[in-house]
Steps between C-alpha positions, in 0.01 A plus 500: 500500500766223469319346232504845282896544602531146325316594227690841431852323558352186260439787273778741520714161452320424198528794353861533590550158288315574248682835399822330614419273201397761278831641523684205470304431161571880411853471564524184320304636183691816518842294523374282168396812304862636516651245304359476128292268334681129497783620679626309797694667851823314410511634156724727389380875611577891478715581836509862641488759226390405104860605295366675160841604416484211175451560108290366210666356292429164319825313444466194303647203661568686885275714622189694485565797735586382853370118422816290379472181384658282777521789752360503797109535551551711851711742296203519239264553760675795689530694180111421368357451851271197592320339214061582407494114517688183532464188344553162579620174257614201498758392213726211457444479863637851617265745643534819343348802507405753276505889611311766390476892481273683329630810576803412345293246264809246541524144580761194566538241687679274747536212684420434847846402628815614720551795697520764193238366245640596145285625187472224255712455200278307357233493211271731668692822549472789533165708411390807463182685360495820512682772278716638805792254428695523194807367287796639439369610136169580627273169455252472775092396547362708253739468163346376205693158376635692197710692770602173627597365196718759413727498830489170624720279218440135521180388613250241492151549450253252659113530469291325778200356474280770609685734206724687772832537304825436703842675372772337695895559447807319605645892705190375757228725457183384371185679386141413476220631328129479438599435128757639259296802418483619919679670688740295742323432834778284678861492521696254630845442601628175483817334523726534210497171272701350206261331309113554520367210715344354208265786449699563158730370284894670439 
């Protein structure tokens, strides 16, 4: 009789521990599946309710919608909510990182530093791929480079060497197609420049 006691208490004990664990590992997995892809707890994330109250427009050299070059990546984040998928990179010893939504289809990046990380105003910009964002004259994923050509003034046309056609302009926006006969399929905003970085000549 004692000897079946110990053996009930050994097993309710076990048992005990075991789903103890299980929901340890549960709440642990569950905890891990609510921040995206890449992303870690001390990055910068959506706090109480997602603000939609933003527009969609492309402005070349600032802005594309609520993402500002050199703004703030919280601010970003409470308009577009918390990114599909985060990723990580080191460069010139900085680690950034590299947010994006594919509901929104946009994507910058910043650098892991201070209090209020701060979108980069760098060569990477501002991306988006989708036709819900647009210029001021109407240029957005989608417009054939003939429409490009015709609004965007000074440019420089740079062909890669996969035949992907780039149409950059000193305002900051950039464009990039499949080749000069497709459609656009990224637009970039990048910081505004006075000479073209060696990509062409003046």
């Amino acid at each position: 009789m004692i000897v079946n006691r110990f053996f009930c208490m050994a097993s309710l004990s076990a048992v005990l521990l075991i789903t103890g664990s299980i929901g340890v590992h549960s709440s642990s997995d569950e905890n891990s599946k609510k921040l995206p892809k890449g992303m870690k707890a001390s990055d910068p994330r959506l706090t109480g309710q997602r603000d939609m109250n933003y527009d969609h427009m492309i402005i070349p050299g600032d802005r594309i919608g609520p993402v500002r070059l050199g703004g703030r990546v919280s601010d970003a984040v409470q308009h577009l909510g918390n990114p599909d998928r985060v990723t990580h990179f080191t460069s010139q010893g900085e680690v950034n990182y590299t947010y994006f939504s594919e509901g929104e289809c946009i994507s910058f990046t910043w650098s892991d530093e201070g209090i209020e990380p701060e979108i980069e105003k760098g060569w990477r910009g501002i991306a988006v791929t989708c036709d819900k964002w647009s210029t001021p004259s109407g240029l957005h994923v989608g417009s054939s480079m003939k429409e490009v050509n015709a609004v965007i003034g000074q440019y420089c046309p740079t062909h890669r060497k996969d035949g992907s056609l780039l149409v950059a302009s000193k305002s900051g926006i950039w464009f990039d197609a499949k080749d000069r006969n497709s459609p656009v399929s990224i637009i970039r905003v990048m910081p505004v420049m006075d000479n073209w970085g060696g990509m062409c000549t003046d």
